[in-house]
MDAnalysis code that builds the backbone (N, CA, C; Angstrom):
import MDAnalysis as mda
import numpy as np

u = mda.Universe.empty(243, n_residues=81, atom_resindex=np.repeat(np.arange(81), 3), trajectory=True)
u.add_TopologyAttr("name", ["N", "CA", "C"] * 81)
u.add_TopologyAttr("resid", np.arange(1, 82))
u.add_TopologyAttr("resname", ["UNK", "UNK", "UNK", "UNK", "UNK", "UNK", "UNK", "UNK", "UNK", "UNK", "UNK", "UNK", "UNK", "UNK", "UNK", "UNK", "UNK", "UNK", "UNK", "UNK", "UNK", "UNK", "UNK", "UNK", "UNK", "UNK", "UNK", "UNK", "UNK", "UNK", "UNK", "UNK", "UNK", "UNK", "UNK", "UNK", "UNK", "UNK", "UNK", "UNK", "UNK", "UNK", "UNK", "UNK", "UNK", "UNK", "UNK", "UNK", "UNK", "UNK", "UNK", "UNK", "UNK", "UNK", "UNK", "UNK", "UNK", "UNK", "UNK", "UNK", "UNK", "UNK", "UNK", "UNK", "UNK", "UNK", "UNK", "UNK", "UNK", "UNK", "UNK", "UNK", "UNK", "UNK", "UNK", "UNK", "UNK", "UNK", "UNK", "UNK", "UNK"])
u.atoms.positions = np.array([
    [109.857, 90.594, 120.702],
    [108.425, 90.750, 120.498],
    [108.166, 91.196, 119.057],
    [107.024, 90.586, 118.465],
    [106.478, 91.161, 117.140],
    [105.951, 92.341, 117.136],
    [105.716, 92.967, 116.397],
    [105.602, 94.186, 116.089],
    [104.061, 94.200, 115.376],
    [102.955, 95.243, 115.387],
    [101.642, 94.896, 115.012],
    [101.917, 94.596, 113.157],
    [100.599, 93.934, 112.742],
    [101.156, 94.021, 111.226],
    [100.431, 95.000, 110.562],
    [100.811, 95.319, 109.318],
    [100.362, 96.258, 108.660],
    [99.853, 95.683, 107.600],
    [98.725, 95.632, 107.648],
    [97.977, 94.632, 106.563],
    [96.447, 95.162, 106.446],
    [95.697, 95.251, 105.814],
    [94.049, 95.258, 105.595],
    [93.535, 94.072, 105.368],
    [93.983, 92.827, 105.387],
    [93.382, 91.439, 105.557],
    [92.404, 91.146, 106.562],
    [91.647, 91.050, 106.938],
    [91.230, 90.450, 107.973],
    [91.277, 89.100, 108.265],
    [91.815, 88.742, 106.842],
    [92.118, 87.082, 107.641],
    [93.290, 87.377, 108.230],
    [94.316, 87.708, 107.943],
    [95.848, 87.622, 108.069],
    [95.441, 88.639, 109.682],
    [94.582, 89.774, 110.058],
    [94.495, 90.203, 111.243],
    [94.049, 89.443, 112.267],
    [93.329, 88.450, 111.109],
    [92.244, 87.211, 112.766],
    [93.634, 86.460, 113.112],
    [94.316, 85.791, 112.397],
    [95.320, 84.688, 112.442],
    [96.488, 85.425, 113.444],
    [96.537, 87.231, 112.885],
    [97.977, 87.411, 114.391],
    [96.917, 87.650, 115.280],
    [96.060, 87.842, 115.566],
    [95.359, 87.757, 116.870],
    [95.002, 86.376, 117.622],
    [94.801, 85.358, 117.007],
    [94.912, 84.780, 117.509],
    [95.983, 83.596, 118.195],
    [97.301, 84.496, 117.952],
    [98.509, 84.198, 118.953],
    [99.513, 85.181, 119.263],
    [98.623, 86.371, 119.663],
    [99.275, 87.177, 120.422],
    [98.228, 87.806, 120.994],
    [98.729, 88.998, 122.501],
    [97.919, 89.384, 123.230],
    [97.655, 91.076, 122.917],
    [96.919, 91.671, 122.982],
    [96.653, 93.019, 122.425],
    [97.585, 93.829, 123.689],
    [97.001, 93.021, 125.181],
    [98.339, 93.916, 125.865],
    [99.603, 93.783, 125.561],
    [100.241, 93.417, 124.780],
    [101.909, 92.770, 124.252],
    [101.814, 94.625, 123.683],
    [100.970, 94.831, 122.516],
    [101.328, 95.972, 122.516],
    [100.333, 97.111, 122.749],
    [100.719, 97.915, 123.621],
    [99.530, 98.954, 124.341],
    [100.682, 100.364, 123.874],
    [101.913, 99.832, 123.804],
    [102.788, 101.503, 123.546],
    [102.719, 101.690, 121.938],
    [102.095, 100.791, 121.242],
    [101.728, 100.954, 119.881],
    [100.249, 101.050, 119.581],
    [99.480, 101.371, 120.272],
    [98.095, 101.452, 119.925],
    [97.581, 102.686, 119.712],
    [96.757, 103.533, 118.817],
    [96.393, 105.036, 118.827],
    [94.996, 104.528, 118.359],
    [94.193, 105.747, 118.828],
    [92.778, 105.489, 118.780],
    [92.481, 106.223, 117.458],
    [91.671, 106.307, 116.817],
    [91.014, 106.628, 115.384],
    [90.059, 106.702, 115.718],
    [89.135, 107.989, 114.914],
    [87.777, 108.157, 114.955],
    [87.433, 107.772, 113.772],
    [87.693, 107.285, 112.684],
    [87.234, 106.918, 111.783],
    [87.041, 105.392, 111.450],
    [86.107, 104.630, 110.880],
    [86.156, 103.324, 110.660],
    [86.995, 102.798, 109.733],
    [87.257, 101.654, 110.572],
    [88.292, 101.029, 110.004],
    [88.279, 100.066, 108.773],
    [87.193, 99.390, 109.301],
    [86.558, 98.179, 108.433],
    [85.146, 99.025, 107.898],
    [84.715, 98.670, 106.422],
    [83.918, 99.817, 105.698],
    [83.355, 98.814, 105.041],
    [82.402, 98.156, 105.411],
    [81.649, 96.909, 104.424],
    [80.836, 98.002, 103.521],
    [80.165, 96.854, 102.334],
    [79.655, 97.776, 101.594],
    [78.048, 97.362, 102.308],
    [76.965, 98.238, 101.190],
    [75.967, 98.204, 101.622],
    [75.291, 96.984, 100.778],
    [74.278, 96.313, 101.656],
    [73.869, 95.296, 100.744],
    [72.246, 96.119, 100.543],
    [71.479, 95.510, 99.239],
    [70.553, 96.126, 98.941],
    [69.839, 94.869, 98.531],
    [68.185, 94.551, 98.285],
    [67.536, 93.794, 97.786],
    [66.676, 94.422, 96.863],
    [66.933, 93.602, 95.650],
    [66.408, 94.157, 94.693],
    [65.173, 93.213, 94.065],
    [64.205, 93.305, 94.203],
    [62.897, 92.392, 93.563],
    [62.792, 92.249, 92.270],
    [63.088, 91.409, 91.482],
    [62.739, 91.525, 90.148],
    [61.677, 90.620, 89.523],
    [60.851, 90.824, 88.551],
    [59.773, 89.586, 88.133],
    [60.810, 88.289, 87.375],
    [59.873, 87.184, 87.849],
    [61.047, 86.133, 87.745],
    [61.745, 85.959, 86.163],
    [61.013, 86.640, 84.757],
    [61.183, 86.664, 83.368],
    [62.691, 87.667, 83.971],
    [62.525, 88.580, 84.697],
    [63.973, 89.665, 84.283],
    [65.015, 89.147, 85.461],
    [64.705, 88.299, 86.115],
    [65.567, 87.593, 87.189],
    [66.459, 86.606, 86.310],
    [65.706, 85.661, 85.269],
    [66.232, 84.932, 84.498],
    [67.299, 85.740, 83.372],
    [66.235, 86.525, 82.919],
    [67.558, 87.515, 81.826],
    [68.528, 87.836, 82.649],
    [68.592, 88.022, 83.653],
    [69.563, 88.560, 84.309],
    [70.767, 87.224, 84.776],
    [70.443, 86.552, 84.898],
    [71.096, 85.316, 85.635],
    [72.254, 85.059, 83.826],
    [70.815, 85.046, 83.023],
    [72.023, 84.098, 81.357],
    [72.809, 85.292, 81.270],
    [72.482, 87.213, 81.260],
    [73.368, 87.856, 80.956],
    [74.793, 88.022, 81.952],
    [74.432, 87.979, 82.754],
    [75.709, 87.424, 83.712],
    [76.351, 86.389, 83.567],
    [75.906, 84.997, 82.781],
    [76.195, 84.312, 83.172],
    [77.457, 84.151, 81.574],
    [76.886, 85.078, 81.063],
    [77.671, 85.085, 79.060],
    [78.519, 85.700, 79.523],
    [78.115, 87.050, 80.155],
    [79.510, 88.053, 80.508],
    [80.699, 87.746, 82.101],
    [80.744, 86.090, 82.437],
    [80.935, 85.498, 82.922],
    [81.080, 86.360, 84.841],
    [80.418, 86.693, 84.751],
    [80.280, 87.485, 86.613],
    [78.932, 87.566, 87.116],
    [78.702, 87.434, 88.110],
    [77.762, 87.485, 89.021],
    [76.684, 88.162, 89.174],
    [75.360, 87.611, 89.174],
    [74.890, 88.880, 88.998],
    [74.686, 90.181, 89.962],
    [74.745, 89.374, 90.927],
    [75.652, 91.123, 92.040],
    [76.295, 91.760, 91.197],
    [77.280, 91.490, 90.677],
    [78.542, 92.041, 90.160],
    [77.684, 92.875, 88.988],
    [77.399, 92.429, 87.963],
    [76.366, 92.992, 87.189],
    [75.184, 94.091, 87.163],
    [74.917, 93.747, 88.157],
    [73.604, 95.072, 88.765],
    [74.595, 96.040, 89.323],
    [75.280, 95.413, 89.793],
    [76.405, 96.988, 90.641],
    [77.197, 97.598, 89.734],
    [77.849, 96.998, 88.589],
    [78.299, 97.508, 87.368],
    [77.015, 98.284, 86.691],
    [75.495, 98.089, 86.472],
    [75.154, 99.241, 85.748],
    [74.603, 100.185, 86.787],
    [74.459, 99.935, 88.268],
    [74.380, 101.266, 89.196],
    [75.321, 102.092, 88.827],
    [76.766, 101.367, 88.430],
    [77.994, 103.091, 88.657],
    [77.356, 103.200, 88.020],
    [77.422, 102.881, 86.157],
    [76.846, 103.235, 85.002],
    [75.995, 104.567, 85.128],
    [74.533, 104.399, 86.505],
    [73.904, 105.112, 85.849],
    [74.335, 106.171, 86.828],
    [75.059, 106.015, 87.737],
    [74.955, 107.108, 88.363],
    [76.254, 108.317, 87.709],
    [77.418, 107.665, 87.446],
    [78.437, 108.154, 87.168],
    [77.870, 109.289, 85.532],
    [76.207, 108.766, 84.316],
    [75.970, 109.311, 83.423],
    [74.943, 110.155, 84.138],
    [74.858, 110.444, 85.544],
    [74.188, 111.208, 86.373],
    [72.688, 111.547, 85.809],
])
């Protein structure tokens, strides 16, 4: 018998689950109160369509997303508190 895997994938967790049975192992299972899986938070942010656009070319020079971008100057401002 396989042994559970030790991985944080969730693909690689969907794929052994889906060919093996969770009762296979029940003498390896421990319960946790803490979450396991920790998505982040999603937020909507409204912008007027002139700073939607600045925002799209400055992301698009500093080649990342502009998710990626707005969440890079949140640490920014929070981390200069």
């Amino acid at each position: 018998m396989n042994s559970l895997p030790k991985t944080d994938s969730i693909s690689e967790l969907a794929t052994f689950w889906d060919t093996h049975d969770l009762t296979d192992f029940e003498g390896e299972l421990e319960e946790v109160s803490e979450p396991v899986f920790v998505r982040p938070a999603d937020l909507t942010v409204r912008l007027a369509p002139a700073d939607a656009l600045a925002l799209q070319r400055l992301a698009c020079k500093r080649r990342v997303s502009e998710a990626e971008l707005v969440s890079q100057w949140v640490h920014e401002c929070i981390r200069a508190g």
